[in-house]
Every structure is written in structure tokens, then in C-alpha cells.
C-alpha positions in Angstrom: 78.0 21.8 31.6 78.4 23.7 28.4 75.4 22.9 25.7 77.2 22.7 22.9 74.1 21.4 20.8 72.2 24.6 21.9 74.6 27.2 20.9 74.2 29.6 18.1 75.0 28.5 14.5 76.1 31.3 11.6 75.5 29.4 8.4 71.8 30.7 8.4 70.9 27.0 7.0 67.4 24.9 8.4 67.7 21.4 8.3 64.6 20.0 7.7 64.7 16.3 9.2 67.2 15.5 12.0 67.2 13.0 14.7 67.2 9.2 15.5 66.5 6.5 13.1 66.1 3.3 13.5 65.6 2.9 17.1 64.8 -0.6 18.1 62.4 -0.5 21.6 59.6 -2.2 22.8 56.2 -1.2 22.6 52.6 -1.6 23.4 50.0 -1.5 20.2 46.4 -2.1 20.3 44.7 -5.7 19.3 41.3 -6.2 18.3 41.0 -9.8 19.9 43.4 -9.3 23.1 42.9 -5.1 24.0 46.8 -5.1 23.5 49.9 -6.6 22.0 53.5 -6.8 23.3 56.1 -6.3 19.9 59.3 -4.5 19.1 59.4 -1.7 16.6 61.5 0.2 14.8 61.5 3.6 15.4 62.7 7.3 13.4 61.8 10.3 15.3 62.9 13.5 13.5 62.6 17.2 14.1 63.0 20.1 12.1 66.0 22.3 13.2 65.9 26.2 13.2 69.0 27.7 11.1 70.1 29.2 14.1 70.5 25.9 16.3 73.8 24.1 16.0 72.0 21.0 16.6 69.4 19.4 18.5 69.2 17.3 21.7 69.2 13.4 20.1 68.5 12.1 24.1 65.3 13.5 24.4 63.6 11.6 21.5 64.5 8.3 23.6 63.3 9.7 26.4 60.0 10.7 24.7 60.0 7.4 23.1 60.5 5.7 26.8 57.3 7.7 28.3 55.0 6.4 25.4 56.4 2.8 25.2 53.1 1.6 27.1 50.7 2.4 24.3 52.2 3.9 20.8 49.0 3.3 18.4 46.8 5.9 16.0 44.8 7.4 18.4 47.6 8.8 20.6 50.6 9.2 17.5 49.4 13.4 17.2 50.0 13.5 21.1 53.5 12.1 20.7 54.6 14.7 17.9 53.3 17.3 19.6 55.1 16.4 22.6 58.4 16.0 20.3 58.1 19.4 18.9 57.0 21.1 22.3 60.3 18.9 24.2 62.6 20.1 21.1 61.4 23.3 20.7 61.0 22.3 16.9 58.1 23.7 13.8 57.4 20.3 12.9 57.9 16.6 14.3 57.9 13.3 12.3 57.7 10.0 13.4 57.5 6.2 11.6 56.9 3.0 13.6 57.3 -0.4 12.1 56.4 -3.2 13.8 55.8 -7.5 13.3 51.9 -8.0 14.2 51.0 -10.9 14.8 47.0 -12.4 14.6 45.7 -16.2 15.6 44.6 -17.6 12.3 43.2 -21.1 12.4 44.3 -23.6 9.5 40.9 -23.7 7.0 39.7 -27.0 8.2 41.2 -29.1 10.9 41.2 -25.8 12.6 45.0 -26.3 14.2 45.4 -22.8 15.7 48.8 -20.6 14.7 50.1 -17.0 14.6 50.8 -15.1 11.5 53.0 -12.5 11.5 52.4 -8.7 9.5 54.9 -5.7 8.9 52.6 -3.1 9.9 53.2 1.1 10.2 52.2 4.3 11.4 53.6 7.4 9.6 52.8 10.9 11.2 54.4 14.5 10.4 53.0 17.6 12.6 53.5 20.7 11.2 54.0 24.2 13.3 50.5 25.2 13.9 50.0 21.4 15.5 47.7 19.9 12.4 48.1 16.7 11.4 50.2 17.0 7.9 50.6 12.9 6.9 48.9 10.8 9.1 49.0 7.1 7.4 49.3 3.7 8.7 50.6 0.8 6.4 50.5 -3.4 7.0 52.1 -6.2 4.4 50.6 -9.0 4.2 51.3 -12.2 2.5 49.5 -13.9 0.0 49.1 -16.9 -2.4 48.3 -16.0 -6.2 48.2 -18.7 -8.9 48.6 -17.7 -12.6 45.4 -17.0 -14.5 47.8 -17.1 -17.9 49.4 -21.1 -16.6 45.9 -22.5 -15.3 44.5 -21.5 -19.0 47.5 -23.0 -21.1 47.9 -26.1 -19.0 46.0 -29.6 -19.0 47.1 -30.5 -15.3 47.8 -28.1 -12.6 49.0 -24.4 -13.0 52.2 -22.6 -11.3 51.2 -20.7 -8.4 53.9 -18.6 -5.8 54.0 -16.4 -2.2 53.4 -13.0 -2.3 53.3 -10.1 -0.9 50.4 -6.9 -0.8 51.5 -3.9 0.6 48.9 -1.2 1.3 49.2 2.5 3.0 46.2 4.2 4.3 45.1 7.5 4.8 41.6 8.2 6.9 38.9 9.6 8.9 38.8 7.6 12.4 40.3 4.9 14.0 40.0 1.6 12.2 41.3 -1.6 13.4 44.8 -3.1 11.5 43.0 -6.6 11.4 40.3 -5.2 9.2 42.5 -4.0 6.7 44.4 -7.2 6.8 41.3 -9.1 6.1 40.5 -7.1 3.0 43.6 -7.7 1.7 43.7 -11.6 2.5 39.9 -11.7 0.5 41.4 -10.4 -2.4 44.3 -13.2 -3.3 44.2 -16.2 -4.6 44.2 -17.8 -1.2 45.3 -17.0 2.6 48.2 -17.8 3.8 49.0 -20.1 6.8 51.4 -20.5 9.4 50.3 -24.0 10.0 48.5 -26.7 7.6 47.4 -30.2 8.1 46.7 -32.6 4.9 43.6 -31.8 4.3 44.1 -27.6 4.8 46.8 -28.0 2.4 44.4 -30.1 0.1 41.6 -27.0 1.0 45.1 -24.2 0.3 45.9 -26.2 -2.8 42.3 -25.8 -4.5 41.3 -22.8 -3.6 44.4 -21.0 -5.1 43.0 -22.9 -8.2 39.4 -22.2 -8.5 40.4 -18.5 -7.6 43.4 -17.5 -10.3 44.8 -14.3 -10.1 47.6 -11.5 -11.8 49.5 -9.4 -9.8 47.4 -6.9 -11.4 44.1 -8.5 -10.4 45.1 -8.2 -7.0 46.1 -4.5 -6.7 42.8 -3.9 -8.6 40.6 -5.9 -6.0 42.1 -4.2 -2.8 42.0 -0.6 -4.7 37.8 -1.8 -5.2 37.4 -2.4 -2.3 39.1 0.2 -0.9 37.4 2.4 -3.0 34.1 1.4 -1.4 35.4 2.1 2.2 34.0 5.7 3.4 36.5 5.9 6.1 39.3 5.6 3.4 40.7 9.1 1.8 43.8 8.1 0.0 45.8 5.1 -0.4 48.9 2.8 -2.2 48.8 -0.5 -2.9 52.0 -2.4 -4.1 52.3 -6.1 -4.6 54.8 -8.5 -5.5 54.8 -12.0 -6.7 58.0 -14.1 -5.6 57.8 -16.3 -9.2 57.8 -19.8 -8.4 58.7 -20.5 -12.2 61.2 -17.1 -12.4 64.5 -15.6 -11.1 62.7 -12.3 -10.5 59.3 -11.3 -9.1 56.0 -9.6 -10.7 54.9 -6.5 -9.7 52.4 -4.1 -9.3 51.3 -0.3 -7.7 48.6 1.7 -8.0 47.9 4.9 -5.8 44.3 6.4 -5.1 41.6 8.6 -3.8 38.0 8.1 -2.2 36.1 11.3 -3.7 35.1 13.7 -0.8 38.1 12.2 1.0 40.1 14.3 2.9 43.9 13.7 2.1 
């Protein structure tokens, strides 16, 4: 049968992303507590396409996809955009996988076990002499934050909302997703649970309270501690408050480097 997607193009133009986006399969990821983790992700697989190529072949991406489905995690993620670009005859590869996570949290005190579920990422863009270009792997998490400004100003109580932190890493080695989620949750005003008794809401209720916090408090206490992780070269934070007293959210971003990183 005639390749129509391999014959010769004349308008001399490269296109530098083409492909499939938002591919919904299921995959395999690594878990700290378990050794793996069944989930569905989202998937964009894109390839850059020589001025001379009418256009590229969109089948092999799932099929690439298909053969990787049993374990798609940082370690192997260079292995699967080189074997895009080598399949697709391509300079450079890029690839983003987003996918729910989920962790058994225990509520605080009566201990009533639950799952909680995080957005969680790789990013990954190969260029034609097979190094890593962007390499980053992101997770949102939810939070609790109570108002530092309302607790002050108030004789009883203080307004206090759900958030959410998102944070994008850059970095040396391996590192396991649940360690950066930890960080995160140890920098709001409290954790957030997918199941509370009385007295874990009691536990919920005054913690938020003895621990106040801004949007801006928060993005500085992950960026600390961030800062002071050596496997770390670059990251973003971004958080948002969902204002329990206001139409609209709060929000805060702050982008940065480890010195001697390499980004």
C-alpha cells in the first residue's frame, strides 16, 4: 500500500512537535510502599518532523506506548524517547505523562486507613545526539491553609480553605514521588484527609489553627526546603487557595535553582 505519510514534501518547512496528545492508556508506575501501582494516564508523545516528510506515522507512538505500558516511570522515560525517535526516524522525541497517584494515608488519630489521590507527571524531551534536554517530574497535592491575616483580627476562630501546591522538579537521581509529596504536605497548614473521624477532625481543625499560613508562606516553605535538597537542580512551585470567604482563589509562584545544580 502506498505511504502517503512518507512521501516527499516541497514546502521546505520542519515542524517541530507533531504527534498524539492526549492518549488515555493504562500504565504501570513505581510505589514506594507496594513496588508498583496500577493507574491510567494521560499521554502526548510528539516528534519532530524533517521538512522533507509529509507527515509522520501517528500508529507507531501507540504501539510504542503499548510495549512500555508495564512500567513507564523516571528511570526508563530516556529509553522510551529514544525508542520514539529511533521508531520515527525523528531528531528529537517528547513525551508528558499525567497520572492520579494514589498513597494510604491514615486519619491523624483514630488511625481509619484511606487513599489519597495526587496529579502527578513526568516531562522528558530528547534531543538528536540522545541527551536528556528536560527531564522533570511534577505532583499536586492538596492542602489545608488557614489565614494568618483572619486568626490575628478575630476573637473566635479564623477562616481557613482547600488548597492546592503544585511543584515541578528537576534532578540528579531517582527520588521517590511520595517523598516529595511529604515535603509538600509538612509545609501547609495541615494535611489533608480522605477520611476523618470526630476526633481527627477535632486534631484537622486545631492544627490548621496553631499553624496559620499565606499562600505566600507556603511557596516559601516548599522553595526552603527544596533549596536544602542536594538532589534538587531546578524547580516551580505554584499554589492556590480555593477562598472559603471569596469568589476567586489566592495565588502564588515562584521558580528556582540549587547552586551547583545541574538544570
Amino acid at each position: 500500500m502506498k505511504d502517503v505519510q512518507g512521501s516527499r514534501d516541497h514546502r521546505n518547512i520542519e515542524i517541530d512537535k507533531v504527534g498524539v496528545k492526549n492518549v488515555k492508556y493504562p500504565i504501570v508506575v513505581l510505589d514506594k510502599a507496594n513496588g508498583f501501582q496500577h493507574t491510567i494516564a494521560t499521554i502526548s508523545m510528539y516528534v519532530s518532523l524533517p521538512h522533507d516528510y509529509k507527515g509522520t506515522h501517528m500508529s507507531r507512538f501507540v504501539e510504542i506506548l503499548h510495549s512500555k505500558q508495564s512500567m513507564i516511570n523516571m528511570r526508563n522515560l530516556p529509553d522510551i524517547l529514544r525508542e520514539m525517535k529511533r521508531k520515527l526516524d525523528a531528531e528529537s522525541a517528547h513525551l508528558e505523562v499525567t497520572f492520579p497517584y494514589f498513597i494510604k494515608k491514615d486519619a491523624p488519630v483514630s488511625k481509619t486507613p484511606g487513599y489519597m489521590e495526587y496529579t502527578c507527571g513526568f516531562v522528558g524531551h530528547m534531543g538528536k545526539d540522545d541527551t536528556m534536554k528536560e527531564f522533570a517530574v511534577s505532583v499536586r497535592v492538596p492542602i489545608t491553609t488557614l489565614c494568618p491575616c483572619s486568626k490575628e483580627i478575630s476573637e473566635i476562630g479564623a477562616h481557613n480553605q482547600r488548597g492546592e501546591v503544585t511543584v515541578e522538579v528537576r534532578f540528579k537521581k531517582f527520588f521517590w514521588i511520595e517523598d516529595l509529596i511529604s515535603i509538600i504536605e509538612g509545609c501547609s497548614s495541615c494535611d489533608v484527609y480522605s477520611v476523618l473521624k470526630r476526633q481527627d477532625e477535632k486534631f484537622v481543625t486545631e492544627k490548621a489553627y496553631q499553624n496559620p499560613k499565606f499562600v505566600e508562606d507556603v511557596v516559601r516553605d516548599v522553595a526552603e526546603k527544596l533549596g536544602k535538597e542536594p538532589n534538587v537542580t531546578w524547580f516551580t512551585i505554584e499554589a492556590e487557595n480555593f477562598e472559603s470567604i471569596h469568589n476567586h482563589s489566592a495565588y502564588a509562584y515562584l521558580e528556582g535553582k540549587n547552586e551547583g545544580g545541574n538544570t
